[in-house]
SEKEVO-764559 format. One line per field, with one value per residue (C-alpha): residue number from 1; x, y, z. Coordinates in Angstrom, 3 decimals. Each point is the difference from the previous one (the first is absolute). Last residue first. Layout:
<nodes>
nr = NUM ... .
x = X ... .
y = Y ... .
z = Z ... .
</nodes>
This chain:
<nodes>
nr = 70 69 68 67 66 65 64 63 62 61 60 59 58 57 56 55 54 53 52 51 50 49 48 47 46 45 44 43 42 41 40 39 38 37 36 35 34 33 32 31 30 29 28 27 26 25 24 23 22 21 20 19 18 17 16 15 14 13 12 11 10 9 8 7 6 5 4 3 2 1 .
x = 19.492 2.484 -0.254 3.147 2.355 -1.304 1.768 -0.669 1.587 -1.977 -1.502 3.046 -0.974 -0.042 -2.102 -3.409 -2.826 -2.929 -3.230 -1.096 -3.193 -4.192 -1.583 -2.565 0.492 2.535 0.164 3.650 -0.350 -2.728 1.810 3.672 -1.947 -1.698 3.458 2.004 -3.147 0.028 3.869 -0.139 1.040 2.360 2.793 2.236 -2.741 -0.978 3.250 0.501 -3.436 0.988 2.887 -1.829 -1.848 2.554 1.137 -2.564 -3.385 -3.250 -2.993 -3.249 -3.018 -1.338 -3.605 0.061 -1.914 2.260 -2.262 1.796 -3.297 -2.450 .
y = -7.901 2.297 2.476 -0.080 3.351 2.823 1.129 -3.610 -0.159 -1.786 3.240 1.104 -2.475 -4.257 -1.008 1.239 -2.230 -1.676 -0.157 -2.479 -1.547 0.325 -1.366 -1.126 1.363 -1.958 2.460 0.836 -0.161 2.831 1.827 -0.041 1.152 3.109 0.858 0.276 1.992 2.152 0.144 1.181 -1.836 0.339 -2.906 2.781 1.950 -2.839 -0.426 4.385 0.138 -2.984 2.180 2.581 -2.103 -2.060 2.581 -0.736 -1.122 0.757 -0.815 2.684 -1.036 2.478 -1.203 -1.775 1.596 3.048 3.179 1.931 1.931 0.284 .
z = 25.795 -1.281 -3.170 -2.196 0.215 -2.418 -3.354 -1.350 -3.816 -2.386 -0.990 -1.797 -2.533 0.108 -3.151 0.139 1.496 -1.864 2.197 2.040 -1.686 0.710 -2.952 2.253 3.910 1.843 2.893 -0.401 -3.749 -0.347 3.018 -1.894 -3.240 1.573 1.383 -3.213 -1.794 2.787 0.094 -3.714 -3.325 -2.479 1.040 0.950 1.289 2.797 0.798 0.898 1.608 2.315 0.469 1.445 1.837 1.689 2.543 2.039 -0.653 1.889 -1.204 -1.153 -2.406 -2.431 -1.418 -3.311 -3.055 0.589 -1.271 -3.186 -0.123 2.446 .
</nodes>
C-alpha cells in the first residue's frame, strides 16, 4: 500500500491548544507529531530523549479557555 503510516494513528483529546500547538510547532519548522513524539521520549527518560525547543511567546501564548480545576 503505498504512502502507508509506519506508526499506527493514535487518538487524545486536546482543546483549543491544538491548533496552536500546530501554529509553535511551524514557527520553529516542525509539526505537532514531531513536537509530541519528543515530549514522550523525554517524559519517559528514553536515551537521547530531550524536551523540545519552544518558540518565543506568539499568539499561542494566549489561553482562549479558562484553567482546568482539580
Amino acid at each position: 500500500m503505498p504512502n502507508a503510516p509506519k506508526t499506527p494513528a493514535r487518538q487524545i483529546r486536546i482543546g483549543e491548544d491544538w491548533d496552536d500547538l500546530d501554529d509553535a510547532a511551524k514557527a520553529m519548522g516542525t509539526t505537532r507529531a514531531a513536537v509530541i513524539r519528543e515530549l514522550i521520549r523525554w517524559y519517559m527518560r528514553k536515551p537521547g530523549g530531550k524536551l523540545p525547543e519552544r518558540p518565543a511567546s506568539g499568539p499561542w501564548s494566549v489561553d482562549k479557555e479558562p484553567p482546568l480545576e482539580g
